[in-house]
PDB file of N, CA, C and O in Angstrom, chain B, residues numbered from 101:
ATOM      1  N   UNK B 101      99.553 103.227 105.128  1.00  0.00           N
ATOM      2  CA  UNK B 101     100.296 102.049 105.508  1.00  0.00           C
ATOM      3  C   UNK B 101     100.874 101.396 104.262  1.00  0.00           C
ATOM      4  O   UNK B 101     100.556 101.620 103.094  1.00  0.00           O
ATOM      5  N   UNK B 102     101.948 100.395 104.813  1.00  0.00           N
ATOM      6  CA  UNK B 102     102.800 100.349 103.194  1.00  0.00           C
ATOM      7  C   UNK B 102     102.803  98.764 104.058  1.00  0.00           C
ATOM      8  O   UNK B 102     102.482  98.526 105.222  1.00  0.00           O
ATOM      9  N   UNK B 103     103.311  97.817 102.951  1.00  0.00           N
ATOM     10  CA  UNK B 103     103.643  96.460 103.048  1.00  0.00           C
ATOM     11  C   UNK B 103     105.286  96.661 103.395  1.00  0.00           C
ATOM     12  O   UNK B 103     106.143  97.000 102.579  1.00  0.00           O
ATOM     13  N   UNK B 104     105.499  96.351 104.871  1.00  0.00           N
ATOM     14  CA  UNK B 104     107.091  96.100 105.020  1.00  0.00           C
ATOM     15  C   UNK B 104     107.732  95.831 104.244  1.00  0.00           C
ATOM     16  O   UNK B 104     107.100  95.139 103.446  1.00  0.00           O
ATOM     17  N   UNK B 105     109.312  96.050 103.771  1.00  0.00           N
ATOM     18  CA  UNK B 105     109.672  96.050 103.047  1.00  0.00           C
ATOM     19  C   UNK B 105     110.634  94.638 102.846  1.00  0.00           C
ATOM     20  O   UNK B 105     111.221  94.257 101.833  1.00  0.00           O
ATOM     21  N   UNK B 106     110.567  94.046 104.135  1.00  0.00           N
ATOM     22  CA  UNK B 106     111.429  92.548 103.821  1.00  0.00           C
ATOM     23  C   UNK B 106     110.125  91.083 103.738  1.00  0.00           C
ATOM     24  O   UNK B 106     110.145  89.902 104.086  1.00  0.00           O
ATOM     25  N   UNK B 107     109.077  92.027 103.059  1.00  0.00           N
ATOM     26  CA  UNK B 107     107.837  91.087 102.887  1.00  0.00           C
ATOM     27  C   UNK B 107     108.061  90.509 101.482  1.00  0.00           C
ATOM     28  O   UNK B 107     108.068  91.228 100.484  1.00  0.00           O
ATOM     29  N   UNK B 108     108.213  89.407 101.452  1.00  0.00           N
ATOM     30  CA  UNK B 108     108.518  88.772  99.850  1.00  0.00           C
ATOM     31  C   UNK B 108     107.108  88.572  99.326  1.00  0.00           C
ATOM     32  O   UNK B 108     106.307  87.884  99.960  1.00  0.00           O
ATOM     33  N   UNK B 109     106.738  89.255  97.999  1.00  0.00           N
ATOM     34  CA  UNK B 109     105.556  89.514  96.947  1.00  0.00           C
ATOM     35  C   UNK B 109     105.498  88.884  95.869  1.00  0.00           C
ATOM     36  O   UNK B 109     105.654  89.438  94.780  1.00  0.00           O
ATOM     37  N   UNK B 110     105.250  87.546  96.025  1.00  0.00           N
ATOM     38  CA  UNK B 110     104.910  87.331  94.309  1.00  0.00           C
ATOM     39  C   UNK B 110     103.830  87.713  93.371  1.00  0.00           C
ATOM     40  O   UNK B 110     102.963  88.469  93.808  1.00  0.00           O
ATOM     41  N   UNK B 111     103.778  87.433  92.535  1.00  0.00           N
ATOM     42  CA  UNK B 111     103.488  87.751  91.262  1.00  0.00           C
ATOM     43  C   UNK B 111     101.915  87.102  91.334  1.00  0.00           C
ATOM     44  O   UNK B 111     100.828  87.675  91.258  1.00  0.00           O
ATOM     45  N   UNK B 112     102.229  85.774  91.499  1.00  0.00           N
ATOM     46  CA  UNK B 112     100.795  84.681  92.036  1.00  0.00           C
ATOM     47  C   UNK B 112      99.748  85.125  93.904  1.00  0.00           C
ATOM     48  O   UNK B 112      98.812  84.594  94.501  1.00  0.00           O
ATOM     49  N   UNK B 113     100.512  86.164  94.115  1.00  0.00           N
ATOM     50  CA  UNK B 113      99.597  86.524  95.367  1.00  0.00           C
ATOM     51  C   UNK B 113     100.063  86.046  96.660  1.00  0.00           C
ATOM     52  O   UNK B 113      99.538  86.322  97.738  1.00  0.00           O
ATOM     53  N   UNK B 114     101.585  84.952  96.391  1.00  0.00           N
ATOM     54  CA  UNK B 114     101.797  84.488  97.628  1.00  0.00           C
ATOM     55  C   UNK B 114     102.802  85.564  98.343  1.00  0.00           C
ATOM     56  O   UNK B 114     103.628  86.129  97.626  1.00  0.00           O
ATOM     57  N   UNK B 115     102.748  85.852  99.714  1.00  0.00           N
ATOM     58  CA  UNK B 115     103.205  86.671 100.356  1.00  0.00           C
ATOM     59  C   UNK B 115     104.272  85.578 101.579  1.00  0.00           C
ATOM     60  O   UNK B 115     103.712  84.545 101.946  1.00  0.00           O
ATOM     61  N   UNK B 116     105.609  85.824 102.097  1.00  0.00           N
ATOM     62  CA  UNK B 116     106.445  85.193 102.743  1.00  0.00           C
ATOM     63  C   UNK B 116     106.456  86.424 103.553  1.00  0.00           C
ATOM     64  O   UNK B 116     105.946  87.470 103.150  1.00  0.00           O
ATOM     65  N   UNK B 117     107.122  86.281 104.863  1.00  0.00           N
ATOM     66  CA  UNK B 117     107.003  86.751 106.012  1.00  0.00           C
ATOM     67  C   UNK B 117     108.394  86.425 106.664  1.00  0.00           C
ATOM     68  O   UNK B 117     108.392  85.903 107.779  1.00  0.00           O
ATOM     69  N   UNK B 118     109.544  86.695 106.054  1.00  0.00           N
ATOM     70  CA  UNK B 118     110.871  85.701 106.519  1.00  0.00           C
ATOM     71  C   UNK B 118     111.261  86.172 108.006  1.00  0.00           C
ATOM     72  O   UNK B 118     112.338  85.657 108.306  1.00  0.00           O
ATOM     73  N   UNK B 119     110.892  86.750 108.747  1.00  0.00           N
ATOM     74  CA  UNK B 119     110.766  87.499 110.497  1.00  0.00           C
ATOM     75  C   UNK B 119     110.025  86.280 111.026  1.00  0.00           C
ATOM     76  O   UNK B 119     110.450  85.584 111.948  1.00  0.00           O
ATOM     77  N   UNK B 120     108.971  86.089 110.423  1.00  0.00           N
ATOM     78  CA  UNK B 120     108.520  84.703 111.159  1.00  0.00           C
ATOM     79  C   UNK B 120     108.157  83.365 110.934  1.00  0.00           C
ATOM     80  O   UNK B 120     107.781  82.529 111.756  1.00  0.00           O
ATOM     81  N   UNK B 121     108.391  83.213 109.132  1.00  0.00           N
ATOM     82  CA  UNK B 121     108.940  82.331 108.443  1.00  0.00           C
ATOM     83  C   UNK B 121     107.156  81.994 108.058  1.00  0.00           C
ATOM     84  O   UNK B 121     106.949  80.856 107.637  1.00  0.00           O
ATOM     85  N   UNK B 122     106.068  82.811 108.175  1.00  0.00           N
ATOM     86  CA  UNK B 122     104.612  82.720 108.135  1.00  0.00           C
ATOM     87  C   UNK B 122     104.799  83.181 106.115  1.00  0.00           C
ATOM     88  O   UNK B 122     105.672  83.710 105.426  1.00  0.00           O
ATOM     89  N   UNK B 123     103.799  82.756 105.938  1.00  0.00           N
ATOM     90  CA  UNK B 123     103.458  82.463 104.368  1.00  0.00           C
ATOM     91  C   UNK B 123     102.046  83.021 104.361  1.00  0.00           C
ATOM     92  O   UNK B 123     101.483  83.292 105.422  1.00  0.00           O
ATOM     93  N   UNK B 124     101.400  83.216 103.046  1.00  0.00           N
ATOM     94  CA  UNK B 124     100.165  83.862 103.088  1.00  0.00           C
ATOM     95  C   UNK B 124      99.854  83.677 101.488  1.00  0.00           C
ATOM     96  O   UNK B 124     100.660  83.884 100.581  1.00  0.00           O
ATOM     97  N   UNK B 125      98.816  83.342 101.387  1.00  0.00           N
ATOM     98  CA  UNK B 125      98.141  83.630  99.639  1.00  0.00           C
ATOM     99  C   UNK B 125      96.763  84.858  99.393  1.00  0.00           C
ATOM    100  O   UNK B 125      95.642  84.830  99.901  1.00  0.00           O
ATOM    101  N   UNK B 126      97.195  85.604  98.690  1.00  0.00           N
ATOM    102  CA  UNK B 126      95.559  86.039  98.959  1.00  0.00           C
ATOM    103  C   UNK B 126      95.428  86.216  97.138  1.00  0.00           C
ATOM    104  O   UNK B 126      96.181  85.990  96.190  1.00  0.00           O
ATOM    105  N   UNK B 127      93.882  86.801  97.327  1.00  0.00           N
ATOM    106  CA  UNK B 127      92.880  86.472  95.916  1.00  0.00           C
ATOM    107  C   UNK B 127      93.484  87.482  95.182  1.00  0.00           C
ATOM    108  O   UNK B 127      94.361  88.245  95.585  1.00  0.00           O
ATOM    109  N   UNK B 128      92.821  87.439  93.759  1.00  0.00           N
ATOM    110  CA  UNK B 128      93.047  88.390  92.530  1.00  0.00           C
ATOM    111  C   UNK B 128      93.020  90.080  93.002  1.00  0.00           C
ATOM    112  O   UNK B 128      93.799  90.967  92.654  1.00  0.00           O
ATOM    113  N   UNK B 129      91.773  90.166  93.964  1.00  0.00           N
ATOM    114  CA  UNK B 129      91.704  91.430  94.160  1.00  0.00           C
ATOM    115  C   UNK B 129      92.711  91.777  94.763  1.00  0.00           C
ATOM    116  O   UNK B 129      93.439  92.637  94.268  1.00  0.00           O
ATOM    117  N   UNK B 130      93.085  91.035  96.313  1.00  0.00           N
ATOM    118  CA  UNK B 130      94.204  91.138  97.310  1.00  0.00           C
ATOM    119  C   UNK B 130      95.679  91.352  96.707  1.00  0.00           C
ATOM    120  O   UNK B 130      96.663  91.954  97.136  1.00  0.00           O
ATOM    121  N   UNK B 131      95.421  90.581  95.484  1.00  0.00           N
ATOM    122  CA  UNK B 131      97.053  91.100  94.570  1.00  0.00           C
ATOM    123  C   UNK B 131      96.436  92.206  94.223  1.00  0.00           C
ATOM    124  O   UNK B 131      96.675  92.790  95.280  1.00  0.00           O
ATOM    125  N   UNK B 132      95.744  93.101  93.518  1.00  0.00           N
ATOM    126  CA  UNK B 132      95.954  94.289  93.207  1.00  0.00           C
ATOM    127  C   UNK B 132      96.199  94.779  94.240  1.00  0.00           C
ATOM    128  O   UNK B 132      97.246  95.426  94.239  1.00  0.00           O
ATOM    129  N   UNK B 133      95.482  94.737  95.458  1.00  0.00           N
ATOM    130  CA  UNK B 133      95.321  96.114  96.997  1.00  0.00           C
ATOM    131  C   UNK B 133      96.983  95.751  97.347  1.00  0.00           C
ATOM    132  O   UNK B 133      97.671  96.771  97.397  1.00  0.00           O
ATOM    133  N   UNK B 134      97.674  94.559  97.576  1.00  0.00           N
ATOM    134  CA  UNK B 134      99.178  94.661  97.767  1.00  0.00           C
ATOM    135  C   UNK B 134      99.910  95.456  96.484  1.00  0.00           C
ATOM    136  O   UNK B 134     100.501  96.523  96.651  1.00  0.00           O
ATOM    137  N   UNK B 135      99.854  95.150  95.882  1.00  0.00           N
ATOM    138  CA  UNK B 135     100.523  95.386  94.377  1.00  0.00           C
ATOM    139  C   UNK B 135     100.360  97.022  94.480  1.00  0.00           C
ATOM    140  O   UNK B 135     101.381  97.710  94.471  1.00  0.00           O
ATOM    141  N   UNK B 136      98.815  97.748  94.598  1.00  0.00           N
ATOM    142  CA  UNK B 136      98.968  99.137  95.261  1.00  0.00           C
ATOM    143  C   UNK B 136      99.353  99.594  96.370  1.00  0.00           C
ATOM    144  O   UNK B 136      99.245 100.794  96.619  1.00  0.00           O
ATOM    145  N   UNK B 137      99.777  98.881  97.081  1.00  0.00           N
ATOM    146  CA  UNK B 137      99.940  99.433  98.109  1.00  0.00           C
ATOM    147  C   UNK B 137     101.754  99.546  98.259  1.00  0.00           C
ATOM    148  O   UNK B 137     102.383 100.349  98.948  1.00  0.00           O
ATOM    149  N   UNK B 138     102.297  98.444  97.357  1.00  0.00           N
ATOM    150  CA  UNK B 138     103.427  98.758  97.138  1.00  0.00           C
ATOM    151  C   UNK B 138     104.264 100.001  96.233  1.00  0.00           C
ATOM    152  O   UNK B 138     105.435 100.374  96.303  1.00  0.00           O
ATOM    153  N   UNK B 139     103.228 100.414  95.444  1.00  0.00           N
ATOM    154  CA  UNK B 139     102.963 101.537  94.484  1.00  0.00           C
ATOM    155  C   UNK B 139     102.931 102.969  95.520  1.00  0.00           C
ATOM    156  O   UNK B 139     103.299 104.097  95.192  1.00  0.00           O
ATOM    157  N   UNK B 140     102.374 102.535  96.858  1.00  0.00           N
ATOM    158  CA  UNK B 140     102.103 103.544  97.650  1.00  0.00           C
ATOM    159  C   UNK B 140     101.191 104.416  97.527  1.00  0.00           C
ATOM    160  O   UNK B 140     101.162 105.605  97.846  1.00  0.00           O
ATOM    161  N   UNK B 141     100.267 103.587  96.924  1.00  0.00           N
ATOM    162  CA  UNK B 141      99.000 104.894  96.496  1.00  0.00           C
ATOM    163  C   UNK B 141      97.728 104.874  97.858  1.00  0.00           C
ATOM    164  O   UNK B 141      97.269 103.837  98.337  1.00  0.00           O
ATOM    165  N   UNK B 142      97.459 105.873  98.159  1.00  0.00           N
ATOM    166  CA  UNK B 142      96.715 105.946  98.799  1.00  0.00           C
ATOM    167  C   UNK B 142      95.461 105.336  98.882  1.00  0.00           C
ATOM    168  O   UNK B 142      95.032 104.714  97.910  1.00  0.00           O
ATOM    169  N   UNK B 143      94.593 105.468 100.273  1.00  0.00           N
ATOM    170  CA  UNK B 143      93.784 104.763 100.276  1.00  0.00           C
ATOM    171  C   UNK B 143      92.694 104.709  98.890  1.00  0.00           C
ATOM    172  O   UNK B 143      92.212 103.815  98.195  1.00  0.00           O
ATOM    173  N   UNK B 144      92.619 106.225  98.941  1.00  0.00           N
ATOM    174  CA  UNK B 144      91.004 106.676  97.870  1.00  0.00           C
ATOM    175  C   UNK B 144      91.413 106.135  96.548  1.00  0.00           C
ATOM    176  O   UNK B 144      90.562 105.515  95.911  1.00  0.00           O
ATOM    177  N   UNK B 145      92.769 106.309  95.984  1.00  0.00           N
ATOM    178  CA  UNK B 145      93.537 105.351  94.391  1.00  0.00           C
ATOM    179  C   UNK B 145      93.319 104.486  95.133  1.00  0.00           C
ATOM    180  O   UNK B 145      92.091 104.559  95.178  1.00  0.00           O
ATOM    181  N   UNK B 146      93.630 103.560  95.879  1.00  0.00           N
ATOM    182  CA  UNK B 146      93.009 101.943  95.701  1.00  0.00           C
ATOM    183  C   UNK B 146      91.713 102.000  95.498  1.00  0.00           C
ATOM    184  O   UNK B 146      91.260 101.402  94.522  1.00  0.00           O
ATOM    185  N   UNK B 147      91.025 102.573  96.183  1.00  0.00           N
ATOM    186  CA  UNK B 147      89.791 102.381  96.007  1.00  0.00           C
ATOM    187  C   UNK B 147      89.033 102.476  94.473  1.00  0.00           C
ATOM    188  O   UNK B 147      88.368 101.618  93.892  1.00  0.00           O
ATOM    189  N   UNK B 148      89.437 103.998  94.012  1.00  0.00           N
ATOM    190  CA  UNK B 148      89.167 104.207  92.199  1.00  0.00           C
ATOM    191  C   UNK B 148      89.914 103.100  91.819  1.00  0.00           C
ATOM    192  O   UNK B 148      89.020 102.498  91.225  1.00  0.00           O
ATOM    193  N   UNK B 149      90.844 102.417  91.724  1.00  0.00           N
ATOM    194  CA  UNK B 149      91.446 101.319  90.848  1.00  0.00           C
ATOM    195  C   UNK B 149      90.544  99.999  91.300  1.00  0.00           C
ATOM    196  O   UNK B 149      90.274  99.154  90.446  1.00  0.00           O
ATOM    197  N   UNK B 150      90.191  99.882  92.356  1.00  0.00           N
ATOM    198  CA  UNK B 150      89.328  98.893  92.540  1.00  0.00           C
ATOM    199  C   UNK B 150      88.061  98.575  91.879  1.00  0.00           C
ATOM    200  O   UNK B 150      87.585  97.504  91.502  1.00  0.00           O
ATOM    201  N   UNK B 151      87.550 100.029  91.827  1.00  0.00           N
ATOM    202  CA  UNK B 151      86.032 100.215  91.368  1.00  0.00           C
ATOM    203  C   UNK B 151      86.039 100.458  89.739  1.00  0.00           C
ATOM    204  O   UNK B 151      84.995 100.617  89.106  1.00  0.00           O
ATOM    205  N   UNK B 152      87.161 100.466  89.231  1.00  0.00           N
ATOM    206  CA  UNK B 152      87.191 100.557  87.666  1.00  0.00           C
ATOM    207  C   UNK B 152      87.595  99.464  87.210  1.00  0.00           C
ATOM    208  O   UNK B 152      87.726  99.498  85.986  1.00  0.00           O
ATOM    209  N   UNK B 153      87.947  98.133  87.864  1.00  0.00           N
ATOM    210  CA  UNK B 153      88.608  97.358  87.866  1.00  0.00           C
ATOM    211  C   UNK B 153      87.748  95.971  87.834  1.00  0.00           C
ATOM    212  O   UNK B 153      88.039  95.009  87.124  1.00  0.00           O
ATOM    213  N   UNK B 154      86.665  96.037  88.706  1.00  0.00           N
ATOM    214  CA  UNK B 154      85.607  94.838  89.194  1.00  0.00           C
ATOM    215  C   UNK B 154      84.164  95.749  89.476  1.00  0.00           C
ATOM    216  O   UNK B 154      84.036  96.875  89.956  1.00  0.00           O
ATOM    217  N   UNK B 155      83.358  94.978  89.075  1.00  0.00           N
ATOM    218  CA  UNK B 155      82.036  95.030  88.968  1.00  0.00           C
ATOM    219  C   UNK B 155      81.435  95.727  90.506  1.00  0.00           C
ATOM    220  O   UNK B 155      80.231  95.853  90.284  1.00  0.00           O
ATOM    221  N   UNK B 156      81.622  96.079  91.508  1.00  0.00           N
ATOM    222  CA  UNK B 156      81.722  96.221  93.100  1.00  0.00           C
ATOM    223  C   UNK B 156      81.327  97.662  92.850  1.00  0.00           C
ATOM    224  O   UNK B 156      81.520  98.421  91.900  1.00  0.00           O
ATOM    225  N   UNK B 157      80.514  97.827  94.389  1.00  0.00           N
ATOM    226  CA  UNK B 157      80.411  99.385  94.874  1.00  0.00           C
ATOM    227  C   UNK B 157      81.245  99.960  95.440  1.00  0.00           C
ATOM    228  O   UNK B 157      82.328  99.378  95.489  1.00  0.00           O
ATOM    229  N   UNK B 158      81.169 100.979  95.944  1.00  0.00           N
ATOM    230  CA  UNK B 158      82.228 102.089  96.804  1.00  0.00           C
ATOM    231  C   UNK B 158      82.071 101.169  98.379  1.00  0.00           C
ATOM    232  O   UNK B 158      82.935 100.396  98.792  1.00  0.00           O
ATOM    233  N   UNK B 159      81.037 101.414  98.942  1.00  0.00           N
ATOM    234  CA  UNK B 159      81.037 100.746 100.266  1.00  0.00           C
ATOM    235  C   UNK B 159      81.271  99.255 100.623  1.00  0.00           C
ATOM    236  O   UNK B 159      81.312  98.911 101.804  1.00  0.00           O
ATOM    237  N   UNK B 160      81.390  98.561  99.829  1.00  0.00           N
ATOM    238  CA  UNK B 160      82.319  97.453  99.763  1.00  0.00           C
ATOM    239  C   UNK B 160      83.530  97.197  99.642  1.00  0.00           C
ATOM    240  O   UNK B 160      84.250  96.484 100.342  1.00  0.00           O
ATOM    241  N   UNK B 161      83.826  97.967  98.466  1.00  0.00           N
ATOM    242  CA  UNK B 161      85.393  98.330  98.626  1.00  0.00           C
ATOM    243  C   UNK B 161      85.646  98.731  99.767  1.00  0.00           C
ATOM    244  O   UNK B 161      86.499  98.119 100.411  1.00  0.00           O
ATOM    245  N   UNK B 162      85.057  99.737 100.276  1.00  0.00           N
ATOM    246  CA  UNK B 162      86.052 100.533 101.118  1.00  0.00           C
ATOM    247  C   UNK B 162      86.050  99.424 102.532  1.00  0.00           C
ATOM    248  O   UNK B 162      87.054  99.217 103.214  1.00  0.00           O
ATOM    249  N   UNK B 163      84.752  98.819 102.766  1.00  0.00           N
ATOM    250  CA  UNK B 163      84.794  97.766 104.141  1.00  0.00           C
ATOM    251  C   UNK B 163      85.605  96.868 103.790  1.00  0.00           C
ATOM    252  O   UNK B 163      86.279  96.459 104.735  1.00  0.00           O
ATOM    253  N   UNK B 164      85.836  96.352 102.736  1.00  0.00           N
ATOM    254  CA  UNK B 164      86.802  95.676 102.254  1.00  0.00           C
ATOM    255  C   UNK B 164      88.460  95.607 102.999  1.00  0.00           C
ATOM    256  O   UNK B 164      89.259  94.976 103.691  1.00  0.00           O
ATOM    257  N   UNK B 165      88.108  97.083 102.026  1.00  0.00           N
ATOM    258  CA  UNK B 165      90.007  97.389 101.993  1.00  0.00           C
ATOM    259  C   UNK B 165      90.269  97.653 103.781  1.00  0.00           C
ATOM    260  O   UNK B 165      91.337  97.402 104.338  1.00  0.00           O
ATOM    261  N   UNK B 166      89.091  98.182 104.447  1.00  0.00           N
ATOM    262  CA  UNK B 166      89.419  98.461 106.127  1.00  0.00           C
ATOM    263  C   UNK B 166      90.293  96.988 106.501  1.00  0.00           C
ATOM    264  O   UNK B 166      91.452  96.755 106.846  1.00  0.00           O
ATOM    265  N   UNK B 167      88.705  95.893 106.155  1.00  0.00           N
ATOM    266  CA  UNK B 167      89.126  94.915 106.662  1.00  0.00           C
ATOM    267  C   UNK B 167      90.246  94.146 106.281  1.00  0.00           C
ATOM    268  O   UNK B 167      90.625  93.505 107.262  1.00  0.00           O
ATOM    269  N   UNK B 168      90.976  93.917 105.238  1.00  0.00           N
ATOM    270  CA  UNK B 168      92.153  93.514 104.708  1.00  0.00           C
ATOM    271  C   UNK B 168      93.074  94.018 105.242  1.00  0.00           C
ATOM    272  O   UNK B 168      93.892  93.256 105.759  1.00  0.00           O
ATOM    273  N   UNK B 169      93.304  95.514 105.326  1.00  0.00           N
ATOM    274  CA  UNK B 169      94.146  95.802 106.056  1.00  0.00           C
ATOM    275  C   UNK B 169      94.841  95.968 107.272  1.00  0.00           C
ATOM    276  O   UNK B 169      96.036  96.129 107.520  1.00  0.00           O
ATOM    277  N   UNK B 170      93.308  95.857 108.340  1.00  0.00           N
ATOM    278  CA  UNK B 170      93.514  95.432 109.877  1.00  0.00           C
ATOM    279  C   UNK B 170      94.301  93.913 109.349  1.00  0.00           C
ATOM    280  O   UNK B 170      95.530  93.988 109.366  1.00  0.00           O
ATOM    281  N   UNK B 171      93.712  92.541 108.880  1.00  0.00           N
ATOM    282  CA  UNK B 171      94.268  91.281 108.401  1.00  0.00           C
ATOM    283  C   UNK B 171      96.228  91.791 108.385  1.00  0.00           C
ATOM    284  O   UNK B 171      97.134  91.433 109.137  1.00  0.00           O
ATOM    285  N   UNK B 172      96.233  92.489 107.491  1.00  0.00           N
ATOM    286  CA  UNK B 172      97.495  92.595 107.226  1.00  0.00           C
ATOM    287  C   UNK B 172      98.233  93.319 108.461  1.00  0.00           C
ATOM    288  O   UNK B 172      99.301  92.964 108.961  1.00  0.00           O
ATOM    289  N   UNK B 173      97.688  94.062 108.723  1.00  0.00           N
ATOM    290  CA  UNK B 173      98.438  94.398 110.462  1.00  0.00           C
ATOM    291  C   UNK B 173      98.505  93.413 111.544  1.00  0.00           C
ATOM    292  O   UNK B 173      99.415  93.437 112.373  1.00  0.00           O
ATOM    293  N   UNK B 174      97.621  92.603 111.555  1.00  0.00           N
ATOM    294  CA  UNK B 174      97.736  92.014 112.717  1.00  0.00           C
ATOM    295  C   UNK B 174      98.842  91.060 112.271  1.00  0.00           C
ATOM    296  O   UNK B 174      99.781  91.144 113.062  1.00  0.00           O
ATOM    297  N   UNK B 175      99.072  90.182 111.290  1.00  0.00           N
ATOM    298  CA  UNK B 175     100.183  89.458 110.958  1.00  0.00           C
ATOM    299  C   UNK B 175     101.434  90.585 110.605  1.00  0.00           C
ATOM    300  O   UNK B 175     102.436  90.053 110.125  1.00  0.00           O
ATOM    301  N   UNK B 176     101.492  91.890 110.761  1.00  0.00           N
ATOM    302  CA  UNK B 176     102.506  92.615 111.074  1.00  0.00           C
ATOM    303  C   UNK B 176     103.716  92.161 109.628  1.00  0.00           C
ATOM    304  O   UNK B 176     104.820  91.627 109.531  1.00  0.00           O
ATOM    305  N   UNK B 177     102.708  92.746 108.723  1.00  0.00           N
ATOM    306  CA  UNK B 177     102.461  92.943 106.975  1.00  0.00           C
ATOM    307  C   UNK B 177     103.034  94.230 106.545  1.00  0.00           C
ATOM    308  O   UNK B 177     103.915  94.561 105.751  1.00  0.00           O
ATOM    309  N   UNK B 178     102.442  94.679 107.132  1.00  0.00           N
ATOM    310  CA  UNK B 178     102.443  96.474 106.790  1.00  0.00           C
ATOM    311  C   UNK B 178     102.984  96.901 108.067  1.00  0.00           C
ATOM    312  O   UNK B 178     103.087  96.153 109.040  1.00  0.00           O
ATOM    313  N   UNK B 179     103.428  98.481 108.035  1.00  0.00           N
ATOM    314  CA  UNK B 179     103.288  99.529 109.053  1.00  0.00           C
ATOM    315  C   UNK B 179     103.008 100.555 108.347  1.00  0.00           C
ATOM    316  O   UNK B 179     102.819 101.644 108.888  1.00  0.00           O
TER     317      UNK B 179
END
């Protein structure tokens, strides 16, 4: 899944939504997992960039990144 492409990305984590005029901030980590995901790297590279990145295990990350990314689907973020 990729972050739509008329999703406006800043730099500071804030995310715009101009389809439904919805806004969004997310954390330090959440900018990297967008920031990769705009990179288009797959799930398992987010995950190694995650885990080399912050102090965290594998099975956190990965419940993590599930759950962030259902988040980002349901506000219809990604396809």
């Amino acid at each position: 899944m990729r972050i739509k492409k008329n999703i406006a990305v800043s730099e500071s984590g804030f995310l715009f939504n101009p389809s439904t005029g919805d806004s969004f901030s997310v954390n330090p980590v959440g900018q990297d997992v967008i920031r990769l995901m705009k990179e288009e790297k797959s799930d398992e590279e987010i995950i190694d960039e995650i885990l080399n990145t912050y102090m965290v295990d594998k099975n956190t990350v990965e419940k993590d990144l599930y759950d962030f990314k259902n988040v980002l689907e349901s506000f219809k973020l990604i396809n």
